[in-house]
Structure formats: structure tokens, C-alpha cells
C-alpha positions in Angstrom: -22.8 -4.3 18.2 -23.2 -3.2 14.3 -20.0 -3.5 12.0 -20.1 -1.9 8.3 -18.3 -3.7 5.5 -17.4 -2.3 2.1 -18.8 -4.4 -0.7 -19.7 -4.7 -3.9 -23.3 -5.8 -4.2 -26.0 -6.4 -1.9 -25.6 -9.0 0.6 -23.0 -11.1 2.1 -22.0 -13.1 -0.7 -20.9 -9.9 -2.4 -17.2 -8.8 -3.0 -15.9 -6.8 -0.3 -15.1 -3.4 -2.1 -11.3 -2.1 -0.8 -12.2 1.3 -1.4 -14.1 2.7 1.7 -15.1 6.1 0.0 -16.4 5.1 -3.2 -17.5 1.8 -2.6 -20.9 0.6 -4.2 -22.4 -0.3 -0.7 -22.0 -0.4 3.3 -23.7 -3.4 4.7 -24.0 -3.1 8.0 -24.2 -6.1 10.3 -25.2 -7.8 13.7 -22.4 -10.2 13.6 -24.4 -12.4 16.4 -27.4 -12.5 14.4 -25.9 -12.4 10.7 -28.8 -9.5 10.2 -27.6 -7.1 8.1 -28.9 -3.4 5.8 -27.3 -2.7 2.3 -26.8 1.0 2.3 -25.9 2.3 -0.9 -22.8 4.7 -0.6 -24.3 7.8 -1.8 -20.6 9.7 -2.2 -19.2 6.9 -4.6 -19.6 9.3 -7.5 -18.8 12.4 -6.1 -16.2 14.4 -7.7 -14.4 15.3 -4.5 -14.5 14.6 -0.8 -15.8 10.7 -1.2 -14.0 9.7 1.7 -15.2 12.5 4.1 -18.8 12.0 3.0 -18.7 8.1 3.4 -17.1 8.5 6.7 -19.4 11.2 8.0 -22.4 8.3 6.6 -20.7 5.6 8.7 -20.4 7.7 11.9 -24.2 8.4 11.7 -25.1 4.7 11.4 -23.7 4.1 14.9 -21.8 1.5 14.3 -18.6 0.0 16.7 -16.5 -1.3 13.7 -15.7 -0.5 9.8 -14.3 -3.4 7.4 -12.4 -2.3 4.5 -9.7 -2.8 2.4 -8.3 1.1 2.4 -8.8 3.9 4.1 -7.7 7.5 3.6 -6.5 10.2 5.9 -9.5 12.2 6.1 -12.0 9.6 6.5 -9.5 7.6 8.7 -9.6 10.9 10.8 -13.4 11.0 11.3 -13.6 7.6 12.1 -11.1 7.4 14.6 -12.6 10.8 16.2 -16.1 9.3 16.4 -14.6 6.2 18.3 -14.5 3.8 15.4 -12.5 1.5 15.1 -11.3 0.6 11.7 -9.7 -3.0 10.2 -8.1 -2.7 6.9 -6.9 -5.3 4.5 -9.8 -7.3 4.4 -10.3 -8.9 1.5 -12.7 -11.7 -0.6 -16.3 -11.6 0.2 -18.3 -9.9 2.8 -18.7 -13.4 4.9 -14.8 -13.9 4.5 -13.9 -10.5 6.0 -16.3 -10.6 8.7 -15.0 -14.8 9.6 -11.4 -12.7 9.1 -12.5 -10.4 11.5 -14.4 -13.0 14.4 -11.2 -15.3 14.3 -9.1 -12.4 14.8 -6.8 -12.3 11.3 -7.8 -8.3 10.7 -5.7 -5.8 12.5 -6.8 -2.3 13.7 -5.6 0.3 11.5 -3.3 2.8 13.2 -3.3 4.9 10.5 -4.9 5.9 6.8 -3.2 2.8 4.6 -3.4 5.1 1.4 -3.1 8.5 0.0 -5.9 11.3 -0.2 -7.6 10.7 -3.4 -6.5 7.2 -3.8 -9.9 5.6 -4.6 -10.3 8.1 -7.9 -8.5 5.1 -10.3 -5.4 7.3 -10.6 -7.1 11.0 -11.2 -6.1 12.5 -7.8 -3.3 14.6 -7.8 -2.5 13.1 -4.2 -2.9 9.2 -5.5 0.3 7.8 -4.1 -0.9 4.2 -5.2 0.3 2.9 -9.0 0.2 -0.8 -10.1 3.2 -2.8 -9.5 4.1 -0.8 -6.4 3.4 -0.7 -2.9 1.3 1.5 -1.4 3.3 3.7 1.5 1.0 4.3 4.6 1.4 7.7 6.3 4.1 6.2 8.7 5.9 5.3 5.1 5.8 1.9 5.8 4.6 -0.5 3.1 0.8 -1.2 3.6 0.0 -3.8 1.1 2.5 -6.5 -1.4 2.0 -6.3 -5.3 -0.3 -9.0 -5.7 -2.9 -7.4 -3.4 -2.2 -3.9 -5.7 -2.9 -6.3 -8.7 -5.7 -7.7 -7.0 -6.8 -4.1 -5.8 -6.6 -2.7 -8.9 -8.6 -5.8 -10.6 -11.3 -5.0 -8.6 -11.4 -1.7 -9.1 -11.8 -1.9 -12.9 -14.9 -4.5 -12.2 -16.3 -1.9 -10.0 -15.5 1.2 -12.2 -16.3 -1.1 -15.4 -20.2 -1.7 -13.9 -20.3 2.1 -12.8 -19.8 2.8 -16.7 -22.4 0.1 -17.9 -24.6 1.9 -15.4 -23.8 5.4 -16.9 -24.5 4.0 -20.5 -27.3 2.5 -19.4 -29.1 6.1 -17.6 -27.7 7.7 -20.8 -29.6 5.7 -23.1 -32.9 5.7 -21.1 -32.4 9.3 -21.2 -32.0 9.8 -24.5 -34.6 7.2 -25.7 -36.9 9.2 -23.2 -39.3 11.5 -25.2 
């Protein structure tokens, strides 16, 4: 049995990343053995169809289960057609949401928990998600409280805060590059 997780860094100390289509990284885990691969999520800057390319990724690892915090329609879609089975709502570090998930505190998504385009930071015209108010899953029912929004949307501006320092960082090699 394999499981991805949606982090942040590297390894299993890292923050879990609650966006599933442009997270930094999948691991991907042996929960028995605690063996795990950092793949780097090669659609996290895509300017369209993140979701459909990370899913389409995670299907071709072959793994049983996907941890995340959020999940979109379409990607939801491709996961649950390839047999997947998706927990959302993890949260913490990668070793908390996979203890969440062996002591049996994560639920199987029935469903995509946000919006198409949710993970853009507000750029999508589809983003249903806005701080200070709950997300409404596609049944309409409210999929997370404000303080995990707040603590959502925290983590997103750490996430898209490094992406930038990263960008600077290519852009100054670049131009310093002769």
C-alpha cells in the first residue's frame, strides 16, 4: 500500500500543503515501513488545469490513498475514477496527517470540498473560497469552519510567499548571468 500526502517541503516533518493541485510536493509513503519519495508537483505553477495535471501525476504513481487538505472537482473526478480514494481535511505536518489517518480521524471525501480554481489565491473566476467564510462543497454543505479558512489561507501566503522568493531568486540569477 503507497499513500501520497500534500506537503510543503521534503520529508515528513514538512507542512502538509491543503491545496492538492498546486502543492510544492507529493510524498508518497509505505505507511508500514515509514519509506517514503518527495515528488515535486510539477503543475504547481501552471497557469490552468493544476488540479487535472496533479491528479493525472497521482493516478500514475499507483498509489491506494491521497491526503490533502482540498480537493477540486476535476481532480476529485480522476481520482475517484482511477479507484482512489481521497481524505481531505488533513491538516499540520505530514506525520500528523498520516497518525490522523492510521487512527482513523480522516474521512473519505465524497465529493470535491472546493471550487474549480480554488488553489489560484483568489484569481479563478470559479474560486468560491474568500477569508472569513466557509467554503461550500458541491453538495453546498459547509466543508470547513473560519479558523481552518484563516489557517488555510495562512498557509497559502507561506507557500505562495516562498514561490515568489524563488521567482526573485531565478530572476536574479538570470539577469546576473552573462
Amino acid at each position: 500500500m503507497k499513500i501520497a500526502i500534500t506537503a510543503s517541503g521534503d520529508n515528513l516533518d514538512s507542512q502538509l500543503d491543503p491545496r492538492f493541485g498546486r502543492c510544492q510536493n507529493f510524498l508518497i509513503i509505505d505507511p508500514d515501513t515509514m519509506d517514503f519519495e518527495a515528488m515535486p508537483n510539477e503543475s504547481a505553477m501552471a497557469s490552468g488545469g493544476a488540479g487535472i495535471q496533479a491528479a493525472q501525476t497521482i493516478v500514475n504513481t499507483g498509489i491506494n490513498t491521497l491526503i490533502t487538505g482540498n480537493l477540486g472537482p476535476n481532480a476529485y473526478e480522476i481520482l475517484s475514477a482511477a479507484g482512489i480514494e481521497t481524505m481531505t481535511g488533513a491538516s499540520g505536518t505530514v506525520r500528523h496527517a498520516l497518525e490522523q489517518y492510521n487512527n482513523g480521524s480522516l474521512q473519505s471525501a465524497s465529493g470535491a470540498t472546493v471550487g474549480t480554481h480554488a488553489g489560484m489565491g483568489g484569481r479563478g473566476k470559479g474560486m468560491d473560497h474568500m477569508a472569513g467564510v466557509s467554503t461550500k462543497d458541491v453538495t453546498g454543505q459547509s466543508s470547513t469552519t473560519r479558523e481552518q479558512d484563516i489557517s488555510m489561507l495562512e498557509e497559502e501566503l507561506k507557500q505562495t510567499e516562498l514561490q515568489l522568493a524563488q521567482i526573485k531568486k531565478k530572476l536574479d540569477v538570470m539577469k546576473n548571468w552573462r
